[in-house]
C-alpha positions in Angstrom: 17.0 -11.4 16.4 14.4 -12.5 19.1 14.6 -16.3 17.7 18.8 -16.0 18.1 18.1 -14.5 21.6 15.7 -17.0 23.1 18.5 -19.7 24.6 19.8 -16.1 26.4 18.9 -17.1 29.8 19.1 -13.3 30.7 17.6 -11.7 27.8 14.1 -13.4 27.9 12.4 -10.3 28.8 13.7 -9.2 25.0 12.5 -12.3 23.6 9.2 -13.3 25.1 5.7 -12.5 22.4 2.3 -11.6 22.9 0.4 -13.3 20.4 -2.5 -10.7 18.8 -4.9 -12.2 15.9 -7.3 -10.9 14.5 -9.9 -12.4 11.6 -12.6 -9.6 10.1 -14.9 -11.4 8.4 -18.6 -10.6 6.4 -21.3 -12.5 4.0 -22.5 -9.6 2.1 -24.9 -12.4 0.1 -22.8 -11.6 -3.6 -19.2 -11.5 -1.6 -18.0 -13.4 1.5 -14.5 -12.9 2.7 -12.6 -14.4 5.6 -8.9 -12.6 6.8 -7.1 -14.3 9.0 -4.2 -11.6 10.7 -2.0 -13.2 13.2 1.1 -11.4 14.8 3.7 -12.2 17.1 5.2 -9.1 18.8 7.5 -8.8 21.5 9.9 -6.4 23.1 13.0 -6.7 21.1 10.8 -6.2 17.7 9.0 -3.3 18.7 12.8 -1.6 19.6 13.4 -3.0 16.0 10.9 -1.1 14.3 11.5 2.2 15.7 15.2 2.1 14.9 14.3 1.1 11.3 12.4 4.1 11.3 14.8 6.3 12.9 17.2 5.4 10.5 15.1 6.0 7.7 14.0 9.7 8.6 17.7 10.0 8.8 18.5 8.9 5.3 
């Protein structure tokens, strides 16, 4: 929705992200392991989310 949004001129509040990463990694000498975790979040998703879940303690 927030990608349909963005030419809004109005609605950029809704639409603008915060970018959060984050990338745990360890060399435990037998295993080493990189994650890399990147999200975009912004307004309109968040509002997303908690009606999804709303609706689904509703069902």
């Amino acid at each position: 929705m927030a990608h349909w949004l963005e030419a809004v001129p109005g609605l950029g509040f809704l639409t603008r992200t915060v970018k959060v990463h984050w990338s745990p990694s360890a060399d435990l000498l037998v295993l080493v392991y990189n994650i890399n975790i990147a999200l975009n979040i912004s307004l309109l998703s968040l509002v997303g989310a908690v009606v999804a879940i709303w609706l689904y303690r509703k069902m």
